[in-house]
KEBA-732416 format. One line per 10 residues: number of its first residue (from 1); for each residue y, x, z of C-alpha. Coordinates in steps of 0.001 Angstrom, whole numbers. Example, Ala and Ser with C-alpha at 12.3 -4.5 7.8 and 13.67 -1.06 7.14 Angstrom:
BEGIN
1) -4500,12300,7800 | -1060,13670,7140
END
This chain:
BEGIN
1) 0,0,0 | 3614,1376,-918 | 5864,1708,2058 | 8484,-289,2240 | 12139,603,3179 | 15217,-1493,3981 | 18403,37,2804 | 22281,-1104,2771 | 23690,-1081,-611 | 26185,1849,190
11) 23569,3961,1629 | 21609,3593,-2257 | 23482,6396,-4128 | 23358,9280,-813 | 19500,8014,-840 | 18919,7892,-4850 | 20135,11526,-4795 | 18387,13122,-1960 | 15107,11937,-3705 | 16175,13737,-7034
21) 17273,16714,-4510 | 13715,16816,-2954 | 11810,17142,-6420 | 10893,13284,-6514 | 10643,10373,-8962 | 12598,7001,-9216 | 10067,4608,-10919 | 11578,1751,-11490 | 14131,-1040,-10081 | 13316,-5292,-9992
31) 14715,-8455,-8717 | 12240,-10104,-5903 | 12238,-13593,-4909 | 12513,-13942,-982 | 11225,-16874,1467 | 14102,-18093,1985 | 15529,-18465,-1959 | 17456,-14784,-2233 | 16559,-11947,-4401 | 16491,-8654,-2949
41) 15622,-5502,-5581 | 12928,-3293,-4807 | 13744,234,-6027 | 10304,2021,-6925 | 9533,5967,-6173 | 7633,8815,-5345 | 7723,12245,-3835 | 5303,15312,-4672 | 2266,15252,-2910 | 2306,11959,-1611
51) -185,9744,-2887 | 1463,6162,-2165 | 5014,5012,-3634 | 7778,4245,-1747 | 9709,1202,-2221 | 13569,662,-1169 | 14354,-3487,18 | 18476,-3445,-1459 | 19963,-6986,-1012 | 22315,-8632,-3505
61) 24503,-10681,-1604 | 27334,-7753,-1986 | 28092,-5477,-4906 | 25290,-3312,-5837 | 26099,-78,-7241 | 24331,1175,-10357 | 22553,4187,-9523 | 21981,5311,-13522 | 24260,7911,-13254 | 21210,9864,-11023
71) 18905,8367,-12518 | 19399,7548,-16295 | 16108,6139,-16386 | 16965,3367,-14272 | 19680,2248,-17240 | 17272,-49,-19157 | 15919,-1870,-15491 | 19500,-2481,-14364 | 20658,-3895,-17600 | 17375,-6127,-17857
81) 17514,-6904,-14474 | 21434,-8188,-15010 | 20204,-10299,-18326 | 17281,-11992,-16633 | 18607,-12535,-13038 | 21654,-12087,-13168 | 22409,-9246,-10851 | 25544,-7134,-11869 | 24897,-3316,-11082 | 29218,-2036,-10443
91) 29817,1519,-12317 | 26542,1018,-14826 | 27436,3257,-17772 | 26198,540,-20110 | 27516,-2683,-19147 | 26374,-5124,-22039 | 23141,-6662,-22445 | 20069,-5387,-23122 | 17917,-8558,-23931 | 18947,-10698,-27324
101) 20143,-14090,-25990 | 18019,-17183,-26452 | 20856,-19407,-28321 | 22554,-17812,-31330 | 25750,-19636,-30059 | 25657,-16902,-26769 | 27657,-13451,-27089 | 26083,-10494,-26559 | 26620,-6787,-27273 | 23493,-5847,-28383
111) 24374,-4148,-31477 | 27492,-2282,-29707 | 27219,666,-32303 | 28765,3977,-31801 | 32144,4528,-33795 | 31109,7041,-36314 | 33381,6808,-39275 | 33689,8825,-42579 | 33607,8507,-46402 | 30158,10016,-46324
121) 28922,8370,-43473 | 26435,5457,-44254 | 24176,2650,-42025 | 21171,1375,-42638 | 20041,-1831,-40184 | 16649,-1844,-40792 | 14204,-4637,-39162 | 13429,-6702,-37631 | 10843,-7491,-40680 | 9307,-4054,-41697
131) 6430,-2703,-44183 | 3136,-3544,-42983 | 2161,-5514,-40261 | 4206,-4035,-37713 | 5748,-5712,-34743 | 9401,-6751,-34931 | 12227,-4615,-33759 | 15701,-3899,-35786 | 16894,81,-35649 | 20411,959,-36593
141) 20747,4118,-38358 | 23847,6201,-38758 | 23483,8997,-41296 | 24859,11848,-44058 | 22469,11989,-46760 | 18944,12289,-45496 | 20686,13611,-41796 | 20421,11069,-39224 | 24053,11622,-37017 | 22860,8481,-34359
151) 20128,5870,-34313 | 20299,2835,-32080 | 16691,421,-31650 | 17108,-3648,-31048 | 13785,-4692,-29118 | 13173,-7714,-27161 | 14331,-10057,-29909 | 11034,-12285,-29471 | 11271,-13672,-25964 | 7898,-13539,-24700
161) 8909,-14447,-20909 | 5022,-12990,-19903 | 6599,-11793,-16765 | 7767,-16052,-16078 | 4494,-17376,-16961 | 2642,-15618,-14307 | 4831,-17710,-12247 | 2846,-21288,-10504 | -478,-19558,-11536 | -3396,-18310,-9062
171) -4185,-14583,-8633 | -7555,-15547,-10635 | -5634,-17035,-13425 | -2995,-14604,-13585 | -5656,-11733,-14672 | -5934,-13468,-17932 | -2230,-13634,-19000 | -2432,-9912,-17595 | -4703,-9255,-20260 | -2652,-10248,-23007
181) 443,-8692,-22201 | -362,-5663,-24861 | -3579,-6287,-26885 | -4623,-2522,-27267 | -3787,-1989,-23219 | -5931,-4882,-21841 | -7902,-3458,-19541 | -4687,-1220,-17937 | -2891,-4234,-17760 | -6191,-6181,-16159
191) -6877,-3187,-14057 | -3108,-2672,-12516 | -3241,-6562,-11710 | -6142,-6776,-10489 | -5412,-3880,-8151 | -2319,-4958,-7195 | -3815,-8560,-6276 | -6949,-6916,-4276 | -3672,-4336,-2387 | -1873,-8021,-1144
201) -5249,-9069,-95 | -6224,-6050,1643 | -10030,-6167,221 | -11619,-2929,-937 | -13925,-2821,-4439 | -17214,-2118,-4154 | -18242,1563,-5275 | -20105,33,-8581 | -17188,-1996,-9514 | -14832,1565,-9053
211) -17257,3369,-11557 | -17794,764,-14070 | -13916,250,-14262 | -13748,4304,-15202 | -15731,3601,-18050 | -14009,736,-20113 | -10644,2018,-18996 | -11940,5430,-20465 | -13272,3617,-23736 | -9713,1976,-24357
221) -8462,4978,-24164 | -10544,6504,-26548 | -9945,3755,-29344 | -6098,4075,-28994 | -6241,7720,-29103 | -8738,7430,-32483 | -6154,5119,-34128 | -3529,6864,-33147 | -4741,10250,-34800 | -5158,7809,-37940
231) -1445,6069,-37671 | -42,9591,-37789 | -2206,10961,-40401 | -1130,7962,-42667 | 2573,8817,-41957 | 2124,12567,-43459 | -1,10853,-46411 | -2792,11732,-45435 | -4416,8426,-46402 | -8184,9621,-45759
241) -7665,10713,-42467 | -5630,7569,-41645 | -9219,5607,-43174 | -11046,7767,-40857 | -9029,7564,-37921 | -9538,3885,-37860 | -13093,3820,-38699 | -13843,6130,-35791 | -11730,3972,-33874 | -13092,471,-34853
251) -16763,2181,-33762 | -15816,2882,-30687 | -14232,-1048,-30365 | -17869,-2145,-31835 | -19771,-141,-28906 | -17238,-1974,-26068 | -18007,-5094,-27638 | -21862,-4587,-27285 | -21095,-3786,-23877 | -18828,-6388,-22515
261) -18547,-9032,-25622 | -15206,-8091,-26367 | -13771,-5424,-28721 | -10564,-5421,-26561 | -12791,-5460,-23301 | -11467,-8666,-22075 | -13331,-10771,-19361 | -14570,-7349,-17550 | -12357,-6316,-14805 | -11610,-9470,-11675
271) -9130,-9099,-8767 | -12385,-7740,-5990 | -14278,-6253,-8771 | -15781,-6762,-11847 | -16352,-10877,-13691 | -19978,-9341,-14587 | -21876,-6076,-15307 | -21367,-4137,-17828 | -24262,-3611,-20171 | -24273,246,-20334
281) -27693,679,-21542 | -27691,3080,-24781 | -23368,3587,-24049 | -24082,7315,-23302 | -26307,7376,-25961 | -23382,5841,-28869 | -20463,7599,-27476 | -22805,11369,-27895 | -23219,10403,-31514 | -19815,10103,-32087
291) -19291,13335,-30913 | -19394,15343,-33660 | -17715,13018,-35980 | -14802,12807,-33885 | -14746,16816,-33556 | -15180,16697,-37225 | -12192,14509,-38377 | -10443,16450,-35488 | -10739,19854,-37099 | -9902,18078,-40509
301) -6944,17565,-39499 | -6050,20682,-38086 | -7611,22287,-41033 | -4691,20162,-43145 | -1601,22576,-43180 | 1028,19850,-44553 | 127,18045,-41703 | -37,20408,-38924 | 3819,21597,-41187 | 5264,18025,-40933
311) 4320,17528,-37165 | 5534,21440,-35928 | 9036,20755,-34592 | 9142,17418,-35532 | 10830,14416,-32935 | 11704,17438,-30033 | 12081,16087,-26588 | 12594,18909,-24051 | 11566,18592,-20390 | 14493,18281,-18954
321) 15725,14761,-21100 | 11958,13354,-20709 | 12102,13432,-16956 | 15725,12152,-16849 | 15457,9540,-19469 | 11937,8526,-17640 | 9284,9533,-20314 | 5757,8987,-19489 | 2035,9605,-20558 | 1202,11968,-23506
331) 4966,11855,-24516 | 6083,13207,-21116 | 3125,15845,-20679 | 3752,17469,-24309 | 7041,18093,-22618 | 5728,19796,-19610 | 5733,17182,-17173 | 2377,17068,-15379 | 2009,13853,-14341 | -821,11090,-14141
341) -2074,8537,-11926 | -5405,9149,-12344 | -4677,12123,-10397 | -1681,11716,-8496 | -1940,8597,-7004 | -6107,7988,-7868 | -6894,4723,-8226 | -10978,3081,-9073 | -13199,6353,-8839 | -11055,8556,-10504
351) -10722,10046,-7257 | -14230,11868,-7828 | -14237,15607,-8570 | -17531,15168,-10569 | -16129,13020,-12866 | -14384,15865,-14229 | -10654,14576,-14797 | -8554,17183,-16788 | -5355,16484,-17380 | -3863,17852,-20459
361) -400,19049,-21306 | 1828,20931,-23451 | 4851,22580,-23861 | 6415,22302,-27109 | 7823,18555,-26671 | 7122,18208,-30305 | 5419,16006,-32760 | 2580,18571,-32848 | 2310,18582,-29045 | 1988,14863,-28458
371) -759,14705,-30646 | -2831,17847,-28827 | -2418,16206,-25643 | -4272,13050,-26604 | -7062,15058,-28980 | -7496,16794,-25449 | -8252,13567,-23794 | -9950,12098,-26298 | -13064,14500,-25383 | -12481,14529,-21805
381) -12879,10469,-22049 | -15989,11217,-23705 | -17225,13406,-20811 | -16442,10839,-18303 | -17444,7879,-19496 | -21162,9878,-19481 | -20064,11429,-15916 | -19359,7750,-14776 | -22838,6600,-16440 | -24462,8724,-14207
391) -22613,8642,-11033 | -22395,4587,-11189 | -23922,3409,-7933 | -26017,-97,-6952 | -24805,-2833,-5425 | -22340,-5607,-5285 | -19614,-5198,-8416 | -17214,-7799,-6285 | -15747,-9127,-3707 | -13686,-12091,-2165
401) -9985,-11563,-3121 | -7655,-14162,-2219 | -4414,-12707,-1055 | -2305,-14619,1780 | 805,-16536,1724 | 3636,-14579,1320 | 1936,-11201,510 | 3296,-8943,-2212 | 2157,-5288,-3443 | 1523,-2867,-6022
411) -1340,-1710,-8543 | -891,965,-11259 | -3042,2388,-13840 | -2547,5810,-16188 | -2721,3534,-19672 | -3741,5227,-22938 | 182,4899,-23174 | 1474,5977,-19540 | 2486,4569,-16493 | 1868,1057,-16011
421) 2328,-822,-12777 | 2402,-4411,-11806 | 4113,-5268,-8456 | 2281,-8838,-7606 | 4769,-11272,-4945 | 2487,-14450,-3655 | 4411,-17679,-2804 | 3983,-19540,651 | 1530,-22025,-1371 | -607,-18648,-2708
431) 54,-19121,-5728 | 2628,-16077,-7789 | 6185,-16641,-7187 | 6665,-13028,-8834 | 5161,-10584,-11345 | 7012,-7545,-12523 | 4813,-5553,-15007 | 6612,-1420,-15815 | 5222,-396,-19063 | 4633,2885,-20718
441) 6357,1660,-23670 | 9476,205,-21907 | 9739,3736,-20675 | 9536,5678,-23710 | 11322,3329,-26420 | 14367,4339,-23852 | 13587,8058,-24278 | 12707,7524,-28228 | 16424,7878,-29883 | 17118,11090,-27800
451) 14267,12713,-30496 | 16234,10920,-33659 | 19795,11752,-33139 | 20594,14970,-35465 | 17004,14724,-37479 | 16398,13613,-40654 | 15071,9904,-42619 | 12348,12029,-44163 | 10315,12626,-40538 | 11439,9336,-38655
461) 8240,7404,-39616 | 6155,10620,-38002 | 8426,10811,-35507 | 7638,7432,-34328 | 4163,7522,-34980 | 3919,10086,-32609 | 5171,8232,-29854 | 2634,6007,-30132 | 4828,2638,-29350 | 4420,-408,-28931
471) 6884,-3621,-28841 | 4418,-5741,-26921 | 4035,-3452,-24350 | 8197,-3087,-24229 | 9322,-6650,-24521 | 7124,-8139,-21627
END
């Protein structure tokens, strides 16, 4: 369970910067419902070698100060937070609106552009309907030629409300909106639910259920790593490796749907457990013979010199703006930050040595670099879905989970993507008067531009690719 802080509004900037002064992380910041009708925000963090998070209570009943001037990462969940509840953050150094409004007839300053003026300066809105079947999002370019000067995305313009509709439903019920949040991260986002849930009911998962979770969370993200390899071979034309890529990954879906019925592994993972075993008989077996396919295609690819020469240097992001503009997952740890749940704050039975966790990085922030660190992982999710195999335990795969009134808490899970966490608040009836879900790709659509600005239109598809986004997982 985090632990939980009460804090005074002007005590939030002195606190916010002895945090960044003592090497830790702000997470995240979100509007709470109390008992008694307020909200109160709930400022997410950690500190080095502490396993838990630590969460600061901030009322709203006074001016709150915007604390993005520490923290730039904490821009994006002040200026959603202000859109959706209406929360003004005083001395935010973007004060207009994130979110597109829901009525064409409301003002907002979404497309607030920078004032970049010239004869030779040209822009391009391009979106929200792209090549492809993509998912929508408009991006403002500004550019010289084939020299992008500034680039400016428009998300959220589809109004999804999956964060309201968890609202009125039961903790069972909840796990299958949870699911469907982002297609290709359903078992992180039914995993960091479901943990969160079993945290506000203070129930521990039985050791089978902890193993078998490794596995399909491992599988997932060995599918989105396969496809990615293939989205970002299609962007350098390689248009064999991009068929490849997908085959290899569309295999591995096939195996998870012999083993749970679902190529997304849907229906597996229940707050106290698992809904029903998973059918692992011949898994170990199907993963080994992909093996050398996937080290194959692998060495393909780095065999493919106008590949490896259109990744190299391609979409920098140095350490320094990926931990201040709150990068996560393979994006962050091609930039040198090493950091992962599965590690840092284990969750299921990733805290096992014998599964043998490695956790990749790199250093070059590039392109290149983002697509080493998931290669990397791709084979050590091989090796521990076969370590989990073998160290999966008997017994019970769940337990009773039914959180009391009034409970709230926390459950995270190191996505294919990054950091995801879902902070779960249960209403005096037990049902969810609160979900707030942080995604990977909320994080690292923020980060995204600072890797466009001063490139060129030739390597912004690859650039993207490699960031391996998604809108679903942004505009929750």
């Amino acid at each position: 369970m985090p632990s939980r802080r009460g804090m005074d509004p002007s005590s939030l900037e002195a606190a916010a910067g002895a945090l960044r002064a003592a090497g830790g992380r702000m997470i995240m910041v979100y509007a709470a419902p109390e008992a008694d009708g307020r909200q109160t925000l709930r400022y997410v963090s950690s500190r080095p070698g502490i396993a838990g998070f630590e969460v600061w209570s901030v009322p709203t009943g006074g001016t709150v100060p915007s604390i993005a001037t520490i923290w730039p990462l904490l821009g994006w969940y002040e200026r959603e937070t202000a859109d959706h509840r209406g929360i003004a953050f005083s001395g935010q150094p973007e004060p207009f609106s994130l979110i597109a409004p829901l009525r064409a007839d409301e003002e907002a300053d979404l497309r607030r552009l920078p004032g970049l003026s010239g004869d030779a300066v040209q822009v391009l809105p391009f979106g929200p309907v792209r090549a492809g079947v993509v998912e929508s999002a408009e991006f403002s370019f500004f550019y010289v030629g084939e020299a992008i000067l500034h680039y400016v995305p428009h998300l959220f313009l589809k109004h999804r409300g999956m964060e309201d509709r968890f609202v009125d439903q039961t903790p069972e019920t909840g796990l299958v909106l949870a699911e469907r949040v982002s297609g290709v991260g359903s078992v992180a986002h039914a995993l960091a639910y479901a943990q969160a849930v079993e945290a506000a009911a203070q129930v521990a998962v039985p050791g089978r259920a902890r193993y078998q979770r490794v596995i399909v969370a491992e599988l997932e993200r060995l599918y989105n790593h396969l496809h990615y390899l293939g989205h970002l071979a299609d962007t350098t034309t390689l248009k064999v490796a991009h068929a490849e890529g997908a085959l290899l990954a569309e295999r591995v879906k096939q195996i998870g749907a012999r083993m749970t019925g679902s190529r997304f592994l849907r229906g597996v993972i229940a707050p106290g457990g698992l809904r029903r075993e998973l059918r692992v008989e011949g898994l170990a077996g199907a993963l080994d013979a992909l093996r050398a396919p996937i080290r194959r295609y692998i060495a393909r690819l780095d065999a493919s010199e106008s590949h490896f020469d259109r990744l190299a240097t391609t979409g920098v992001l140095p350490r320094e703006v990926a931990f201040d503009q709150g990068a996560t997952g393979p994006v962050a740890r091609a930039s040198g930050l090493d950091r992962d749940l599965r590690r840092d704050h284990a969750y299921a039975a990733y805290d096992d040595p014998d599964l043998a966790l490695a956790v990749a990085t790199g250093t070059d922030g590039d392109a290149h670099a983002r697509a080493r660190v998931r290669i990397a992982e791709i084979e050590n999710a091989l090796l521990m879905i076969e370590r989990a195999i073998a160290l999966t335990p008997g017994g019970a795969i769940r337990v009773a989970c039914a959180p009391a009134a009034g409970a709230e808490a926390m459950g995270w899970a190191e996505s294919p993507r990054g950091t995801l966490i879902y902070a779960v608040h249960v209403g005096p009836d037990g049902r969810l008067a609160r979900v707030k879900i942080k995604s990977p790709s909320f994080s690292n659509w923020r980060v995204f531009p600072y890797t466009v600005h001063g490139t060129n239109m030739m390597d912004y598809a690859i650039n993207e690719a490699s960031f391996g986004l998604t809108i679903a997982g942004c505009a929750r």
